[in-house]
Residue frames as qw, qx, qy, qz and C-alpha x, y, z in Angstrom:
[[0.770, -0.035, -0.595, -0.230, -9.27, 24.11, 0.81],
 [0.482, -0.592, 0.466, -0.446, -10.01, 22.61, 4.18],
 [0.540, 0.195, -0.819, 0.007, -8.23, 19.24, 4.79],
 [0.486, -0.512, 0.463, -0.536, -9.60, 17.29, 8.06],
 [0.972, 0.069, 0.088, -0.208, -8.61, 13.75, 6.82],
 [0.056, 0.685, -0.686, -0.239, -5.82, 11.75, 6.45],
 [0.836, -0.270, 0.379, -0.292, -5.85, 8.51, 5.08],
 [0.166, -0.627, 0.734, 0.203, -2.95, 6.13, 4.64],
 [0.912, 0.066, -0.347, -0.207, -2.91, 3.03, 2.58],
 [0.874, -0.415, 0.158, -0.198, -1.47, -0.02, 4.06],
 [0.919, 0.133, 0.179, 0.326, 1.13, -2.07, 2.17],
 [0.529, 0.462, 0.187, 0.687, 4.50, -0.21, 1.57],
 [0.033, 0.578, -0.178, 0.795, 3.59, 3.11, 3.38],
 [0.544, -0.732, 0.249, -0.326, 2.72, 2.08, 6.97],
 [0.536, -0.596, 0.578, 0.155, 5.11, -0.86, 6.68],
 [0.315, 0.588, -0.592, -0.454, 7.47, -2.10, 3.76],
 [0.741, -0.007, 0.658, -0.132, 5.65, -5.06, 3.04],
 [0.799, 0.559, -0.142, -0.170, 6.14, -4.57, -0.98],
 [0.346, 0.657, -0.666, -0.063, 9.82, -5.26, -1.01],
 [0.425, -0.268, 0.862, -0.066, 9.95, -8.42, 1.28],
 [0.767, 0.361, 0.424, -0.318, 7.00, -9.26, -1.24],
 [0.578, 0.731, -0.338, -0.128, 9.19, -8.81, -4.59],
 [0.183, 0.643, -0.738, 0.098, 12.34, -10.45, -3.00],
 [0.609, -0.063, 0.735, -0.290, 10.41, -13.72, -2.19],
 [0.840, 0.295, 0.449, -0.078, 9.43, -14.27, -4.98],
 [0.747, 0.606, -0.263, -0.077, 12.20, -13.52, -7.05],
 [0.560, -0.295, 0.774, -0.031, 14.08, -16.18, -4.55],
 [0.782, 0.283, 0.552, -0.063, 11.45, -18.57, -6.33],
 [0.706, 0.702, -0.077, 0.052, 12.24, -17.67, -10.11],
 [0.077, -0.857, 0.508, -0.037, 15.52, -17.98, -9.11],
 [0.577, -0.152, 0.777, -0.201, 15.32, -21.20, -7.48],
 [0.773, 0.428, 0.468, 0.000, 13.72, -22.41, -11.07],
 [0.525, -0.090, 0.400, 0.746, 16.61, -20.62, -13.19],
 [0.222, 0.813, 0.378, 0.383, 14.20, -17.65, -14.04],
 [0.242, -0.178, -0.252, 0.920, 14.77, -13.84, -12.97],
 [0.095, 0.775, 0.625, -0.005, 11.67, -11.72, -12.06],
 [0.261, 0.457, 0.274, 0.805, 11.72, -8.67, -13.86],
 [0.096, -0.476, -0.600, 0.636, 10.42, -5.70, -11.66],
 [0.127, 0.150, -0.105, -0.975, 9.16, -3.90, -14.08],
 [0.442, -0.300, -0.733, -0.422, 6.84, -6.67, -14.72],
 [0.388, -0.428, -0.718, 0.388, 5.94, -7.20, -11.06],
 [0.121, -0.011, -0.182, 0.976, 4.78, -3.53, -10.80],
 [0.413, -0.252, -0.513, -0.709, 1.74, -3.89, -12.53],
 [0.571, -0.559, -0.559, -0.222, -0.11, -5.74, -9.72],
 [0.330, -0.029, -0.568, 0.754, 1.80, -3.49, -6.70],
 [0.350, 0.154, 0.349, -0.856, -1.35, -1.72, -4.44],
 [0.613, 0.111, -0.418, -0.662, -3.85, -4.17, -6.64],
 [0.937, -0.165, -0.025, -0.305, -5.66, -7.75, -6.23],
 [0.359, -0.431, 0.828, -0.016, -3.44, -10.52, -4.68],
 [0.723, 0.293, 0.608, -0.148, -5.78, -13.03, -6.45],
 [0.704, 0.710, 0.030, -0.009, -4.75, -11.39, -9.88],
 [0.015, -0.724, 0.687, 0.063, -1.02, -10.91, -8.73],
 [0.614, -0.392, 0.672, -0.129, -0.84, -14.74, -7.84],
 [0.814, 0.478, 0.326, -0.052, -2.36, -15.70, -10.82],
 [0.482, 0.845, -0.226, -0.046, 0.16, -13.67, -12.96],
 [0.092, -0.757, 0.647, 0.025, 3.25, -14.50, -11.17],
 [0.684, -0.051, 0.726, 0.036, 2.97, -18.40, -11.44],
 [0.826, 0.443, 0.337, 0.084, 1.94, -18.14, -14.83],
 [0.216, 0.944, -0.242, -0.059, 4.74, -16.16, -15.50],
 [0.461, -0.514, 0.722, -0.045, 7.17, -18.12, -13.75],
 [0.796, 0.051, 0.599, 0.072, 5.86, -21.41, -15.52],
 [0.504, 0.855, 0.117, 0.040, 6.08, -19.34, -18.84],
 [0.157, 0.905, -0.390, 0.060, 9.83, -18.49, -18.14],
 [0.636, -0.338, 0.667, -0.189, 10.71, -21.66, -16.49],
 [0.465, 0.239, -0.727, -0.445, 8.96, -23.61, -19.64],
 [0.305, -0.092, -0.947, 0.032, 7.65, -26.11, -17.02],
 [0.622, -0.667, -0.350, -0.216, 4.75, -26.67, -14.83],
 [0.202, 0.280, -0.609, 0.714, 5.59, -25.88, -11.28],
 [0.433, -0.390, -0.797, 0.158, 4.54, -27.30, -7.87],
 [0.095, -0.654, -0.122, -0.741, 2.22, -24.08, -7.20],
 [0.757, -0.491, -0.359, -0.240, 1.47, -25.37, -3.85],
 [0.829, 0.000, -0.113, 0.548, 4.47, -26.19, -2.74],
 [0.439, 0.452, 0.196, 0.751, 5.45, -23.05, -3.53],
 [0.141, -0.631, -0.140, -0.750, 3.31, -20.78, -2.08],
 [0.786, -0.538, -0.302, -0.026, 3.57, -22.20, 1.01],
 [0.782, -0.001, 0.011, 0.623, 7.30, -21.96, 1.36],
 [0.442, 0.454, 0.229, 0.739, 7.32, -18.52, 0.35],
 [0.356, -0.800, -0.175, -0.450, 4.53, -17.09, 2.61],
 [0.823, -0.375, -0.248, 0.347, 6.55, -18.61, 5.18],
 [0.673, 0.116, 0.063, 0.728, 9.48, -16.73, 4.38],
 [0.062, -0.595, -0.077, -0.797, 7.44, -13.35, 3.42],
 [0.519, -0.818, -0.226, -0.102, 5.63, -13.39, 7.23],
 [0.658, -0.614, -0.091, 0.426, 9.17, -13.24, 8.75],
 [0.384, 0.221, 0.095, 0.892, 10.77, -10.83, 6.58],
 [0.198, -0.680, -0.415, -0.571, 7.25, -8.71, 7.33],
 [0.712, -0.608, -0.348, 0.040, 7.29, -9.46, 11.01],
 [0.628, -0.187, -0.131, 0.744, 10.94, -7.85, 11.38],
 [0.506, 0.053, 0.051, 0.860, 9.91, -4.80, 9.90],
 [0.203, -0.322, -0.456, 0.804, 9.59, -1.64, 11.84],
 [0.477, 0.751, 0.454, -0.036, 6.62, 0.62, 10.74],
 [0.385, 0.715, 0.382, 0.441, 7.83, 3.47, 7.96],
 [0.305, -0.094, -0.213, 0.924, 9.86, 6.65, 8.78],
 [0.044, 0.004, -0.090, 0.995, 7.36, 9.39, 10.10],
 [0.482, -0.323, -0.686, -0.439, 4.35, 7.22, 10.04],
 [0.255, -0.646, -0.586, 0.417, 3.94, 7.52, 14.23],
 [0.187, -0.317, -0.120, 0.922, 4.89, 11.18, 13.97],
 [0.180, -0.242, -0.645, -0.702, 1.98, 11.40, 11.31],
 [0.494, -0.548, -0.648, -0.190, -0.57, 9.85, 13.42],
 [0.370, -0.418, -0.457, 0.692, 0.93, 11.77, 16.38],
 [0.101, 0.224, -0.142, -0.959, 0.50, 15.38, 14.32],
 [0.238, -0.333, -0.817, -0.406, -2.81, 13.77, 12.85],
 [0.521, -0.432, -0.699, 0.232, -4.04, 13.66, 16.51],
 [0.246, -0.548, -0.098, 0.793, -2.93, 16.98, 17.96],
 [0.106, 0.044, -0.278, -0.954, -4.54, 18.72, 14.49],
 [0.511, 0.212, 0.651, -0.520, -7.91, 16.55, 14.87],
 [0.486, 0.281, -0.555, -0.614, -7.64, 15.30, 11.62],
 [0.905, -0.134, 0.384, -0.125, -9.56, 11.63, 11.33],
 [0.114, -0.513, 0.829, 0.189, -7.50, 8.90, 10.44],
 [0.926, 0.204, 0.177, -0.262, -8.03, 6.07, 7.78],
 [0.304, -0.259, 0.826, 0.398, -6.64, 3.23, 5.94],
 [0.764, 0.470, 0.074, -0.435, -7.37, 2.14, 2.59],
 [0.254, -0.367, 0.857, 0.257, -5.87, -1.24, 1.88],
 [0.663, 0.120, -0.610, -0.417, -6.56, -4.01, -1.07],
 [0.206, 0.097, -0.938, 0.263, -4.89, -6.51, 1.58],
 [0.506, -0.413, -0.728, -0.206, -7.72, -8.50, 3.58],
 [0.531, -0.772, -0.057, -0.345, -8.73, -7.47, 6.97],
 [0.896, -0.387, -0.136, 0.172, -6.89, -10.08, 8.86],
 [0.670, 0.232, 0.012, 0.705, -3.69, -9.00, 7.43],
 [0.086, 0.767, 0.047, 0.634, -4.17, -5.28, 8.04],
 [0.712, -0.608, 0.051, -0.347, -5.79, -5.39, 11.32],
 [0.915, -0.302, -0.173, 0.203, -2.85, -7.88, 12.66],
 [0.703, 0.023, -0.213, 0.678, 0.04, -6.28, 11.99],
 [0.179, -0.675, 0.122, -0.706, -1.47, -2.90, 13.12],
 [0.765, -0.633, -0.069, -0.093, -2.47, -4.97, 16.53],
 [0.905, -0.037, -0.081, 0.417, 1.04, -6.49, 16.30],
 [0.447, 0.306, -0.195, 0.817, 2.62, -2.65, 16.41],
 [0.302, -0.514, -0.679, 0.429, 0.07, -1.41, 18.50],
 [0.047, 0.122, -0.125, -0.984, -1.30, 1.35, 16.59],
 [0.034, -0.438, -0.788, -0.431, -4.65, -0.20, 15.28],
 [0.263, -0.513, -0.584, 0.572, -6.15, 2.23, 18.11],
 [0.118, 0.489, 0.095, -0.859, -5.89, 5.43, 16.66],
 [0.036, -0.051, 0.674, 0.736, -7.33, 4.89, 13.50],
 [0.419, 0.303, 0.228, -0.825, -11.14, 5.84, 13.08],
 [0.787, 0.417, 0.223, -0.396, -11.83, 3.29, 10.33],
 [0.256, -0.400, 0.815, 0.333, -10.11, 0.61, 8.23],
 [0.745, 0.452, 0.197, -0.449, -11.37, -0.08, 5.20],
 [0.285, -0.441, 0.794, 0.308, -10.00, -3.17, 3.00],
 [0.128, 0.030, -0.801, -0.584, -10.71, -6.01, 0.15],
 [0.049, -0.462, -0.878, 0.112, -13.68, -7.86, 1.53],
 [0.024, -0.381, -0.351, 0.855, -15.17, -4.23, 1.82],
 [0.132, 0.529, -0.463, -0.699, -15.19, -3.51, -1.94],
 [0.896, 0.239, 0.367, 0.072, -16.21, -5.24, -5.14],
 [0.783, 0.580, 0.023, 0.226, -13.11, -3.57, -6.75],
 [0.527, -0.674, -0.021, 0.518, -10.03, -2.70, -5.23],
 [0.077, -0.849, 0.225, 0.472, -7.34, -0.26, -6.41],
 [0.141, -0.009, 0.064, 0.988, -6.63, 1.42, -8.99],
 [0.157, -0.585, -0.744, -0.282, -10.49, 1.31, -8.62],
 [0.070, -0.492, 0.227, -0.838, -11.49, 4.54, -6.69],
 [0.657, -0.455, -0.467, -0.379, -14.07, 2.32, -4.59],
 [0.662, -0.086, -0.466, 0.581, -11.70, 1.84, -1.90],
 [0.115, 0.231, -0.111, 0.960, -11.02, 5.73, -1.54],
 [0.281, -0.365, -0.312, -0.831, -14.71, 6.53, -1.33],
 [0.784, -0.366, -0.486, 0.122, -15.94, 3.85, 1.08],
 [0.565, -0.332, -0.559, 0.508, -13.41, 5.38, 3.47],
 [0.112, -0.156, 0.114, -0.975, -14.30, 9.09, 3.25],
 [0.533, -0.262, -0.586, -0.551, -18.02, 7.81, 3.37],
 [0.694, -0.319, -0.556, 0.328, -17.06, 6.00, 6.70],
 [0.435, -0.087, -0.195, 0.875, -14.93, 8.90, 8.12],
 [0.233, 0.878, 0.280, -0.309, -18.00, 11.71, 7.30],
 [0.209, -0.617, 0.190, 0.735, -15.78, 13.38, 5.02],
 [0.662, 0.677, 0.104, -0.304, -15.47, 14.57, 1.31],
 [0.877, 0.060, 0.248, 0.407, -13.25, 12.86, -0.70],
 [0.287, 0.827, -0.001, 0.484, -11.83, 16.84, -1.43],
 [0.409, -0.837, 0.230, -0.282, -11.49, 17.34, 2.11],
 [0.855, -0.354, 0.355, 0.135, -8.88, 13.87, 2.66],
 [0.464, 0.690, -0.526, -0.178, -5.73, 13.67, 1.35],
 [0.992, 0.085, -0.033, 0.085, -4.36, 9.72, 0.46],
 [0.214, -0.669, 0.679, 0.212, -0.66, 8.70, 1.53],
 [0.889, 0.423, 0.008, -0.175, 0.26, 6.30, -1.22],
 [0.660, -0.531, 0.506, 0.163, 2.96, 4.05, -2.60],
 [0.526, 0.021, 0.770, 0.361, 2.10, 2.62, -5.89],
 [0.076, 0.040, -0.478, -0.874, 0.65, 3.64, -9.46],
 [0.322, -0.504, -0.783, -0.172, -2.51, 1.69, -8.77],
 [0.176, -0.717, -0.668, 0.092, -3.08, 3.57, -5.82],
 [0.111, -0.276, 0.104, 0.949, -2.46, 7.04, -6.71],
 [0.181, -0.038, -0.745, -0.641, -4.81, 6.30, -8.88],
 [0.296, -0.409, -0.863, -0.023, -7.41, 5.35, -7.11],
 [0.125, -0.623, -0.359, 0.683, -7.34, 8.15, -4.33],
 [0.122, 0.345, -0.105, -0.925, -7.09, 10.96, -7.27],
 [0.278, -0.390, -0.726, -0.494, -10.11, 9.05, -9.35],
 [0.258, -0.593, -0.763, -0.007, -12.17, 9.30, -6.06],
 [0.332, -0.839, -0.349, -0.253, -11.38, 12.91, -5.64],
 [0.796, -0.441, -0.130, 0.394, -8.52, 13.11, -3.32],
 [0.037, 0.761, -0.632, 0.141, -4.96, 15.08, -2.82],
 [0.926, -0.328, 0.101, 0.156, -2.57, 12.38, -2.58],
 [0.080, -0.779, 0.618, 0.073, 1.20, 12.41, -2.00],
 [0.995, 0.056, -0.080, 0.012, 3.28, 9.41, -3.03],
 [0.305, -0.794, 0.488, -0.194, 5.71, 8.22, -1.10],
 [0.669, 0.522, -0.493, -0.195, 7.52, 5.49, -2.82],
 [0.554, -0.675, 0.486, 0.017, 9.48, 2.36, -1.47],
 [0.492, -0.411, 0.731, 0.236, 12.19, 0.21, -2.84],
 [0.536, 0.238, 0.784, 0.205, 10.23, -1.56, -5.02],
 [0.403, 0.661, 0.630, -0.066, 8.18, 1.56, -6.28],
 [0.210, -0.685, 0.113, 0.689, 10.64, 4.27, -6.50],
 [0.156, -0.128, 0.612, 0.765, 11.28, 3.61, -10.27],
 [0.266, 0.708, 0.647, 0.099, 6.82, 3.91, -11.12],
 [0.037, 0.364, 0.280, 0.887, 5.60, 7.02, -12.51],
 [0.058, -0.481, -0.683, 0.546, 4.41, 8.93, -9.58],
 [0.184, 0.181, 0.083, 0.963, 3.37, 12.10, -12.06],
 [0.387, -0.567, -0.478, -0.548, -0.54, 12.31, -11.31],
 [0.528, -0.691, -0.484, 0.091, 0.02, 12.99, -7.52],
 [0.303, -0.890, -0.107, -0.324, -0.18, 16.21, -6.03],
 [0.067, -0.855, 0.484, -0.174, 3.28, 15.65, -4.27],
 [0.914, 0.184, -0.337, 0.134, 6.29, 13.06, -3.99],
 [0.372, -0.770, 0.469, -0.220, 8.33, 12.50, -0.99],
 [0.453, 0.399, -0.784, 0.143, 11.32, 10.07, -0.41],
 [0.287, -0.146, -0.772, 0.548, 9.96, 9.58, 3.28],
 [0.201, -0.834, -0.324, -0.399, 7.24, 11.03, 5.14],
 [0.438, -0.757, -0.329, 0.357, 9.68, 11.92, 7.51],
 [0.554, 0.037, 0.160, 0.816, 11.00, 14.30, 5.40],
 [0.209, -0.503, -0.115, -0.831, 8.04, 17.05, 5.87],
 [0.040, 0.031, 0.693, -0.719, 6.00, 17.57, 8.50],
 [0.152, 0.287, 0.879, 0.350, 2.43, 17.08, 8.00],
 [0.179, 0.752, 0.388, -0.502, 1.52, 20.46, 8.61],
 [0.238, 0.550, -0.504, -0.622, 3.71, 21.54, 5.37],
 [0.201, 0.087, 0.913, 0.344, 2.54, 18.64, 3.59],
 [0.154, 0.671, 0.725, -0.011, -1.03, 19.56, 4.03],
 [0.127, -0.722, 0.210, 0.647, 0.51, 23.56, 3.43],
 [0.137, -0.402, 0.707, 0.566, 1.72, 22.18, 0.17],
 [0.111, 0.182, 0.858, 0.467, -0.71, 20.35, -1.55],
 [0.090, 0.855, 0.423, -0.285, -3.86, 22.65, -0.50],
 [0.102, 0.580, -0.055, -0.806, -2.26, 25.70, -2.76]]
């Protein structure tokens, strides 16, 4: 099997944007005398923000027993999540990827739910959006992840075959998505996701700097 693709999702595996995203909001359920369960909050990790947002408020008002000032709220919070986001650095072994990406001539994608703006900034903001060959995100799609549409769109973009690209992943949704559209994908957990069920992907790493991505792509091609 010939691999000449890599492509990375966005949240969580180029920078750890799930945990600042879990520990904001289980400030808030705090702040209202609730406690957010993470095993609930998994369900919407690598999936729609518009269905997460919905769930967590009604969840919150549902453990709380009261209405709650949703507004209010979500202001306050995003606040909070941009500067926990903004501090943090991209992902062990994510340059050294794109560096060994580069020097094997593999193309490079993203496949994110998150929106454009969001992707595209904080890649400008580390100064990597350059090397990538194609960024494909929500606004792209009518279904994001665990939908495979995502996946497919960027091989489609990239020339490639969704055999030929293996998917760096984070969450159950998107494992799921790359190996519906076809893919090798590795999952490469953080904080928040370490405790999902990673079994349907094709290899699990603690870090990506813990291989190199010529034995990664060594490893999941046999």
């Amino acid at each position: 099997m010939s691999i000449d693709t890599l492509i990375f999702d966005f949240d969580g595996v180029v920078i750890d944007t799930e945990t600042p995203d879990f520990e904001t909001w289980r400030e808030v359920f705090q702040a209202h005398g609730a406690d957010l369960d993470l095993a609930w909050w998994s369900q919407f990790i690598g999936g729609s923000s518009i269905n997460a947002s919905a769930g967590i408020f009604g969840e919150l008002e549902k453990i709380a027993g009261r209405p709650v000032d949703r507004e209010q709220i979500r202001e306050t919070r995003r606040r909070r999540y941009l500067e926990m986001v903004a501090a943090n650095p991209m992902l062990p072994g994510v340059m050294d990827y794109i560096s060994q990406a580069k020097r094997l001539g593999l193309k490079l994608g993203i496949a994110s739910s998150s929106n454009r703006a969001w992707v595209e900034g904080n890649l400008t903001d580390r100064g990597v959006i350059g090397h990538f060959d194609s960024i494909s995100v929500s606004e792209d799609v009518s279904k994001v992840k665990p939908d495979p549409e995502l996946y497919l769109l960027a091989a489609s973009r990239l020339g490639t075959r969704p055999e030929s690209a293996v998917a760096i992943e984070d969450s159950f949704n998107g494992v799921t998505a790359a190996k519906t559209a076809g893919m090798l994908c590795v999952a490469v957990p953080n904080p928040v996701t370490q405790a999902l069920a990673f079994d349907h992907a094709d290899l699990r790493l603690n870090a990506l700097s813990d291989m190199t991505l010529t034995s990664l792509i060594t490893a999941v091609s046999e």
